[in-house]
Residue, then its C-alpha position, 0 to 999 in steps of 0.5 A: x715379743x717372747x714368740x719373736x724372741x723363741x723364733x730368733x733362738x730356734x733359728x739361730x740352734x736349728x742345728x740341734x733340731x735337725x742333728x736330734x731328728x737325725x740321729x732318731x732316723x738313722x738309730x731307728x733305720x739302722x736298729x729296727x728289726x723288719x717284723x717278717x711277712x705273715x699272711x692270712x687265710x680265712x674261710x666261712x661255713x654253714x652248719x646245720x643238722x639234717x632236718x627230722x623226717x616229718x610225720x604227720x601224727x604230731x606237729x614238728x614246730x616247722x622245723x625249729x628246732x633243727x635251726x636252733x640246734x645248728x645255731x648251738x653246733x656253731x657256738x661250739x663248733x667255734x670253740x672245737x676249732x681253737x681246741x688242740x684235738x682239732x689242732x691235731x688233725x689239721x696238722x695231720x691233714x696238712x702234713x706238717x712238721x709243726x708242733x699242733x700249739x702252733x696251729x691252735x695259737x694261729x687259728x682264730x674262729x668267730x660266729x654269726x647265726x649258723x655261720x662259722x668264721x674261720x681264719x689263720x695266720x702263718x709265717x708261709x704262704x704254701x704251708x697256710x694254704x695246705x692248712x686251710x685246706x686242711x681245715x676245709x677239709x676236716x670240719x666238711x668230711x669229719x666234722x660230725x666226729x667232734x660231736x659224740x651226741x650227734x651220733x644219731x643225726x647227720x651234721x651238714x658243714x658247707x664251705x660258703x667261702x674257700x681260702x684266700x691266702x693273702x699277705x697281711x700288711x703293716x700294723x698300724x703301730x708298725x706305720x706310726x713307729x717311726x714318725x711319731x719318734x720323728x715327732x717326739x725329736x722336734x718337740x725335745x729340739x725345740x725345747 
């Protein structure tokens, strides 16, 4: 009887549910500002040091210790990528006006084995692309200047996967914005 009787009242003050959900609508269309298109970039490497030249007066432990160590290039090579010096060049590189924070705040590295993950995300699709490029271009010609100790041996940095440059669509929190407002209406109208 008392969902009869809720029902009963609900359709006789449907007007204050529907005017609620409409002006959440129209204050959300009309207020909420459009975040503006970013776009990403992300390009893998392989890093590795030239192998010892094997001699035959002592065991070399087949090559073992030019895999760990490429291993410990890319755990910090992950890092000389965030850093601002590596920021410096890519913004010399690139040919931008930008302060080199900007690139060190929108560049993202990650790791696995001696694989180097290396993305990027810029408000421009033509400056994202100069910078990646810029990127490619630095750790495969200049990468070894980053580590002084390697003076001795030749690191090798190989572009696995070039750049692509591609927009990055909508947060999940940007798509739920505006129905869960929209949800949060109804269940105030009907209370």
């Amino acid at each position: 009887m008392d969902l009869i009787h809720s029902w009963q009242i609900i359709k006789r003050r449907w007007w204050i549910i529907a005017g609620l959900l409409a002006i959440v609508a129209v204050t959300y269309l009309a207020l909420h500002r459009r975040s503006p298109q970013t776009y990403s970039a992300a390009m893998r490497f392989v890093v590795g040091i030239e192998p010892e030249p094997s001699s035959d007066d002592y065991y070399s432990y087949d090559r073992y210790y030019t895999w760990l160590t490429a291993e410990y290039l890319v755990d910090d090579l992950s890092e000389v990528v965030k850093s601002a010096a590596f920021a410096q060049d890519i913004t010399a590189a690139a040919g931008l006006q930008v302060p080199p924070g900007a690139i060190q705040g929108a560049t993202s590295a990650g790791k696995l084995h001696r694989i180097l993950n290396v993305s990027v995300s810029w408000h421009d699709a033509d400056e994202l692309s100069r910078i990646a490029n810029a990127i490619v271009a630095t750790l495969t010609q200049q990468g070894q200047s980053y580590f002084e100790q390697l003076s001795s041996t030749r690191t090798v940095i190989s572009t696995i996967d070039p750049p692509v440059v591609a927009p990055v669509g909508r947060s999940l929190r940007q798509r739920l914005d505006l129905p869960l407002r929209l949800i949060l209406a109804l269940g105030a109208g009907v209370a």
